[in-house]
C-alpha positions as CSV (number, residue, x, y, z in Angstrom):
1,X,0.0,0.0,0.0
2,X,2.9,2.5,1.2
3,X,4.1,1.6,-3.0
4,X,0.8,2.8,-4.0
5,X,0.7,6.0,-2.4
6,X,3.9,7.1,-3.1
7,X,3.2,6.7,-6.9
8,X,0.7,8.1,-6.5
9,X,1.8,11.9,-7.1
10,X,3.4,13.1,-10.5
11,X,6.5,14.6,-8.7
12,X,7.7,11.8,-7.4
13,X,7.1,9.7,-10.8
14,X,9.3,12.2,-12.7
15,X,11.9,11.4,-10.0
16,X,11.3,7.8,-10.2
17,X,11.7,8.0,-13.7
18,X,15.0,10.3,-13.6
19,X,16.5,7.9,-11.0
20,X,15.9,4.7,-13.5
21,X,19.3,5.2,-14.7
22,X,21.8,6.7,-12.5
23,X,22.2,7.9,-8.9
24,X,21.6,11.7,-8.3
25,X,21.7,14.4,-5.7
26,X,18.8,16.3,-4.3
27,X,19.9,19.5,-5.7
28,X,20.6,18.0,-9.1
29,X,17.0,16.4,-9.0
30,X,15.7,19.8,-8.1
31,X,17.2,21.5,-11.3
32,X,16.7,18.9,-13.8
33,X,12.7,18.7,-12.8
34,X,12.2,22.4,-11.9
35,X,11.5,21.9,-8.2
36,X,12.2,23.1,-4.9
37,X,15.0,21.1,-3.0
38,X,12.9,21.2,-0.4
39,X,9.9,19.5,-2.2
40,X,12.5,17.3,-3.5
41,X,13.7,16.2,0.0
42,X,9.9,15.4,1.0
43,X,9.3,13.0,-2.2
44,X,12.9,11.6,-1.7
45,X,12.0,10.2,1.3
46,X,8.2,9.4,1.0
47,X,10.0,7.1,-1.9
48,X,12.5,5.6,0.6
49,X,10.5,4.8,3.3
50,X,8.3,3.2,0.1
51,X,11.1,1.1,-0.2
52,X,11.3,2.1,-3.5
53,X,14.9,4.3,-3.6
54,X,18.2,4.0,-1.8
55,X,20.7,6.0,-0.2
56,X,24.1,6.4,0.1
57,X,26.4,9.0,1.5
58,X,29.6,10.4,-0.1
59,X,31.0,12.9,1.8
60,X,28.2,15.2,2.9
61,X,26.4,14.1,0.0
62,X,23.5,12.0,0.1
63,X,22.9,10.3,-3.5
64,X,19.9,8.7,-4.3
65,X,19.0,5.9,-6.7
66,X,16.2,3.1,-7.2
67,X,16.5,-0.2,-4.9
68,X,18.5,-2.7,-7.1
69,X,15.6,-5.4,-6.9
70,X,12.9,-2.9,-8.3
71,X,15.6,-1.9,-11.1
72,X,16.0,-5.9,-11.9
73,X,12.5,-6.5,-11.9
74,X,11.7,-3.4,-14.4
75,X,14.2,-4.0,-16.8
76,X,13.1,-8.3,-17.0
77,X,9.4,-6.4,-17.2
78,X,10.1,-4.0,-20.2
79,X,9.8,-0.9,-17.2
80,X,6.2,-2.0,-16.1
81,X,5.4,-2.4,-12.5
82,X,2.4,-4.4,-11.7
83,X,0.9,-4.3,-8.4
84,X,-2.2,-6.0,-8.5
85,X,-4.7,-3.5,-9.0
86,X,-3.2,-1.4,-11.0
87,X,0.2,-0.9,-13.7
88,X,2.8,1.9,-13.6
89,X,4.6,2.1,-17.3
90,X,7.4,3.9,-16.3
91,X,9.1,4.1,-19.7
92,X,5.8,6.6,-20.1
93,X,5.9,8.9,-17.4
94,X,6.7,12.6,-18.3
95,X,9.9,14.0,-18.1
């Protein structure tokens, strides 16, 4: 259910989608979407505690990418994620 409701908001789609293929920092994420960091920070962790995304610290800098198993299990899928009741494509999400 937590899955469900954190796709459940375009924002954190976009930054689902942007961290398909490489690990990024909040402020990066922030420019390349045309967001606040702060909003940023909020979906960044709604996200993590989803269990969807991953951190890791280098230096004083928290990089964030998505949880190896989910990556695995969207690339054998064609980037669909089925959860039952419903199906996130997320080759089409906006950018």
């Amino acid at each position: 259910m937590l899955v469900l409701k954190a796709l459940g908001e375009m924002n954190r789609l976009r930054i689902m989608r942007l961290l398909m293929s490489r690990v990024l920092d909040v402020n990066t994420i922030a420019e390349r979407l045309g967001l606040t960091e702060y909003n940023v920070s909020k979906h960044l962790r709604i996200l993590k505690d989803a269990g969807l995304l991953e951190m890791q610290k280098n230096g004083k800098q928290r990089l964030y990418g998505v949880v190896t198993h989910l990556k695995n299990k969207l690339a054998a899928n064609g980037n669909v994620l089925e959860l039952g009741c419903c199906t996130f494509r997320f080759d089409k999400f906006p950018k």
